[in-house]
N, C-alpha and C positions, 0 to 999 in steps of 0.2 A: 540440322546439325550434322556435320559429316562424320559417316561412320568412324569407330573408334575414338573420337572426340571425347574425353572424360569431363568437360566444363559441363555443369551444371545449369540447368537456367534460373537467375536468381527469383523471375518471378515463380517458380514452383519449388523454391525454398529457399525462400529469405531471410536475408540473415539479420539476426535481432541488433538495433542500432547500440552501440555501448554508448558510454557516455564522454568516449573520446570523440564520438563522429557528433556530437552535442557540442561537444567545445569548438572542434574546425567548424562544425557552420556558424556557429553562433561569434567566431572571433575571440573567444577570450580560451583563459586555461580551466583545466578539469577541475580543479580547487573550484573556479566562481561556479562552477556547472552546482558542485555539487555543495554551497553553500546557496543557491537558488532553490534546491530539490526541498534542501531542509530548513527551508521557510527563515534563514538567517538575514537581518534586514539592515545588514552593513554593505551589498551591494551595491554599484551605484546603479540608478535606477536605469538606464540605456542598456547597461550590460544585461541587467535583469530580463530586462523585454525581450532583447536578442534571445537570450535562453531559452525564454517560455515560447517562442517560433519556434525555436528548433527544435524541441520538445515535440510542439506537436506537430511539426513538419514530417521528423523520425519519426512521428508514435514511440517516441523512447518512453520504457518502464524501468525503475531500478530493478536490479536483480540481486534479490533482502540477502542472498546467498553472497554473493560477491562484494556485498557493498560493505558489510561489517567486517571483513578478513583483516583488514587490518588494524582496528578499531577494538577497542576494552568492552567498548560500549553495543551492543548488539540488539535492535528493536524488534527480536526474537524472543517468542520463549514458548516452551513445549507444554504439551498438555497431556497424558499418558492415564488411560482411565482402563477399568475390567471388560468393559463392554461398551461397543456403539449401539446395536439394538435396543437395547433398555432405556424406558422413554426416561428413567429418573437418569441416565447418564447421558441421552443426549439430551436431555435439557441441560444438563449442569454443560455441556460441553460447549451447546451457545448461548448459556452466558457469559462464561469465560471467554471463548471469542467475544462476543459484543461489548465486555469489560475493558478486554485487552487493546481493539480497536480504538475504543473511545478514548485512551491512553498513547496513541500511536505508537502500539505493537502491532506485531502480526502474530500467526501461533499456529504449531504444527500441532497437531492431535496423532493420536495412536492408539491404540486398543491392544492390553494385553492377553486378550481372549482369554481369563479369569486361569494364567499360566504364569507361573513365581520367577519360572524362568527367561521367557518372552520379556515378563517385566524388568529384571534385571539388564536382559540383552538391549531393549529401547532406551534405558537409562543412557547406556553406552553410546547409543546411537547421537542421543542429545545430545551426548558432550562432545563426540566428533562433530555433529552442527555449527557446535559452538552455541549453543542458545541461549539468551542471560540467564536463564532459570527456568525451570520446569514445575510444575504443577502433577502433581502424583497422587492418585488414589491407587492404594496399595490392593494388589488381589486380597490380603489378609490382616496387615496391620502394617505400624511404623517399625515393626523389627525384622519384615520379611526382608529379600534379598535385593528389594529394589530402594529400599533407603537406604540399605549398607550399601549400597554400589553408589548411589548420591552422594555419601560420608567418605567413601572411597577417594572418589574423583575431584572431592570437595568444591560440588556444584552449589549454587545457589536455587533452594527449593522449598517450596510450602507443600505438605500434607495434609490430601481433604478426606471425608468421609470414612475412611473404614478405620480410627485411628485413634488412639489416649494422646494425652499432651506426651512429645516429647523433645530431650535435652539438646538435641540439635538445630530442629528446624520447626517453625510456627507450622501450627493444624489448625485446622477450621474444618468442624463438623455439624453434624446437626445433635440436637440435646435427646441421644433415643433415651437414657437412661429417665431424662422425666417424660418425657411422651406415653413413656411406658407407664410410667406410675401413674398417669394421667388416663390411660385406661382402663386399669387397673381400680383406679377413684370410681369411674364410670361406672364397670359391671358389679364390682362390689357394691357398689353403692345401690345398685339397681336390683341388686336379691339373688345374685346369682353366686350359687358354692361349688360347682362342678366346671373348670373351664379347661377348654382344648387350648392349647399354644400350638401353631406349626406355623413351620418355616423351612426353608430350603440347605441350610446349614447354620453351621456352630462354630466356622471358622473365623470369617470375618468380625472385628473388635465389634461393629454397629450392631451385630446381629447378639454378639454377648450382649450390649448392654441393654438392648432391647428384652431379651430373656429375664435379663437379671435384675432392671428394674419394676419388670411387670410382679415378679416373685416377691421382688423385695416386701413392697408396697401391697400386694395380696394380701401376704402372710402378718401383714402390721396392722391391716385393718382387720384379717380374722383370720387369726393361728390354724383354723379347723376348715378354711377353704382347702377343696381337693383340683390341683392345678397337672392336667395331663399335657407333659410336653413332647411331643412328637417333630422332631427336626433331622434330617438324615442330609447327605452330599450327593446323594443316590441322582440317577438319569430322572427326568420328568415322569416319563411311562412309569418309573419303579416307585417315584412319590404319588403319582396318580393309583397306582396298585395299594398303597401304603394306607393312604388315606381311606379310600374304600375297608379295607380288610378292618383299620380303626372302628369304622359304624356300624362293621358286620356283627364286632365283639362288643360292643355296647350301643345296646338297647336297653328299651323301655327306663327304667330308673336308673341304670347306669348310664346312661347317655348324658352327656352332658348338656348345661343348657345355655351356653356361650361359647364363640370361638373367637379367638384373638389371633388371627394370620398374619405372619412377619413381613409380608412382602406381597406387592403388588398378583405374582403369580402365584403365592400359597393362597390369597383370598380367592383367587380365579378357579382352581383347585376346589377350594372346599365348597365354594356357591354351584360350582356346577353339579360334584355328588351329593350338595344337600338336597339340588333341585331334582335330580335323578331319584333319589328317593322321595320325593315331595315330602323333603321335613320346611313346615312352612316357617319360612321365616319373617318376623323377630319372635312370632308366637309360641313355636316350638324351642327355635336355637335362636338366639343373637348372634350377630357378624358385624368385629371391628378387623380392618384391616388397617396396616400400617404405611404409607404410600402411597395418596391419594393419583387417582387416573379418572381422566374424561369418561371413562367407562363405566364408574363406579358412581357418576353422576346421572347414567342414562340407564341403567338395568332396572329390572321392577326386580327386587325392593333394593331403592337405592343404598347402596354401601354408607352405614358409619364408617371413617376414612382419619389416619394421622396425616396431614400433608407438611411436605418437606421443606423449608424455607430454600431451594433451589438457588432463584436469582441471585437471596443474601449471600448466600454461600459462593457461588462463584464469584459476584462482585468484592467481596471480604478478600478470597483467595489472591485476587490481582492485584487487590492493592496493596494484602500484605506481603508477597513474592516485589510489586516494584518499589515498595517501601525499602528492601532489600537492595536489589538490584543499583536502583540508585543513588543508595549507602545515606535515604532518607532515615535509616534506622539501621540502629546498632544494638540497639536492648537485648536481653536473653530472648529466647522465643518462647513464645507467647501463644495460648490456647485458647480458642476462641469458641465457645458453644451456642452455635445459634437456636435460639428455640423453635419447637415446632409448633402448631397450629389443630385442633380436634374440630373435624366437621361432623357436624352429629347430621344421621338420616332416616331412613326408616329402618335400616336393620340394626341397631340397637339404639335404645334410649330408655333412662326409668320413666317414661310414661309407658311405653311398650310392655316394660315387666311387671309391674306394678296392675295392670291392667290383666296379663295372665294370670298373675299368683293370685288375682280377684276370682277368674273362673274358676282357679282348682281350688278355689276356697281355703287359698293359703292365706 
């Protein structure tokens, strides 16, 4: 190429074929182009074939961006969750993709890095997209800033996970309030009056109901249970110290002889300073955690575990967001609680206690 020359060489950046250079090869107009793409079967069939050559002649892909601009209709929709790291949120994340897909959507995801504000500002962002609807797990609940800014923009949206029913927009969560009382039946039931609660905070709605149904149901099976809840917002290091400093100040007969962990990482937490002090578990302490992980299926002694109805839950979310979207429903909205699931294992069970209060000749 002679110097100063500014032309590019197309083979070292080529340009993506639109769906006008689809129509010139193929002979017809962008209308049949893109009544081919979306599977409409009023074409006639010559024209059709022409298409599908030219299709793959260009390597033409729609561009999901470009193609809905002018269209009500958008086979878009967002998905804006606290955290990608977190196995219980990227599961829920490809469900929802795999949900949406199967529905011929596509779906942008986002992570609010567990920031009220981040989550507010992505709201924003989706509704510049354009995307039929979004999918929102709130940092905190349905009254933080990122459903007011949904109410705002008056987007179309379902709210999952951290969330009470409410007046605006269908929720679909998992049922922590009975999971918890469901624990709660478990250690009571199995002889235990002294139980640790911890968990990683007290903001989030799931983590209330989680708290408050364990209490509830405690306190109903036996007024004189002593239930120590320990939950802070604090860094990892600071709950790690916390926790610790907890076993320092009770021992022997104040120690308790159950623990009930809100979250995948406070059972990770408490298993590992039980194990540091070799308090043997289910014999000394029981451990139910709440949020079942592959991991808690493979450690000695395997975790008793709440596991989360996931799949239901993001399959739920998609269909009640396109039930919306494609004005298959008009009803009020509507709260959906899915139950959860108790896998009993060796870190607690009333044969395990039952079995101790035999040695101490309780």
């Amino acid at each position: 190429m002679p110097q100063g020359d500014s032309r590019q060489n197309p083979r070292q950046n080529p340009r993506r074929a639109t769906i006008h250079d689809v129509a010139r090869k193929a002979g017809v107009s962008t209308a049949t182009v893109s009544k081919v793409m979306r599977g409409i079967a009023t074409v006639k069939p010559a024209n059709a074939d022409r298409v599908r050559e030219a299709v793959a002649a260009l390597d033409y892909r729609i561009d999901p961006l470009a193609s809905g601009l002018r269209g009500e209709n958008r086979r878009i929709i967002g998905a804006i969750v606290p955290d990608l790291e977190s196995p219980f949120f990227g599961a829920l994340v490809t469900g929802l993709e795999r949900a949406a897909e199967e529905s011929g959507y596509h779906m942008i995801v986002a992570s609010s890095r567990e920031s009220e504000a981040r989550e507010a500002d992505l709201v924003a962002r989706m509704n510049d997209w354009r995307v039929s609807g979004t999918i929102l797990v709130p940092v905190r609940s349905e009254r933080g800033p990122g459903a007011r800014q949904l109410k705002a923009l008056g987007m179309q949206a379902v709210l999952v996970d951290r969330v009470s029913p409410d007046d605006r927009y269908d929720t679909v969560t998992a049922d922590n309030y009975a999971a918890s009382a469901a624990v709660a039946d478990l250690l009571i039931g199995a002889g235990h009056r002294h139980i640790l609660l911890h968990g990683a905070t007290r903001n989030s709605e799931a983590m209330r109901m989680r708290i408050g149904g364990f209490e509830a149901r405690a306190h109903a099976l036996d007024p004189t249970v002593r239930i120590d809840t320990r939950v802070t917002d604090d860094t990892r290091e600071v709950q790690r110290q916390a926790i610790s400093a907890y076993f320092d100040t009770h021992t022997g007969a104040a120690r308790p002889s159950a623990v009930y962990s809100l979250s995948q990482h406070a059972t990770l937490l408490v298993l590992c300073e039980l194990r540091r002090r070799a308090v043997a578990i289910p014999d000394e302490i029981a451990l139910v955690g709440f949020d079942d992980a592959d991991w808690m299926q493979t450690t000695w002694p395997t975790i008793t575990a709440v596991a989360q109805p996931v799949a239901t839950m993001a399959k739920a979310a998609v269909a009640v967001l396109l039930a919306r979207v494609e004005r298959r429903s008009t009803s009020f909205p509507v709260s959906r609680l899915e139950p959860c699931r108790m896998i009993l294992r060796e870190s607690a069970s009333a044969h395990h206690a039952l079995s101790r209060r035999a040695r101490r000749g309780g």
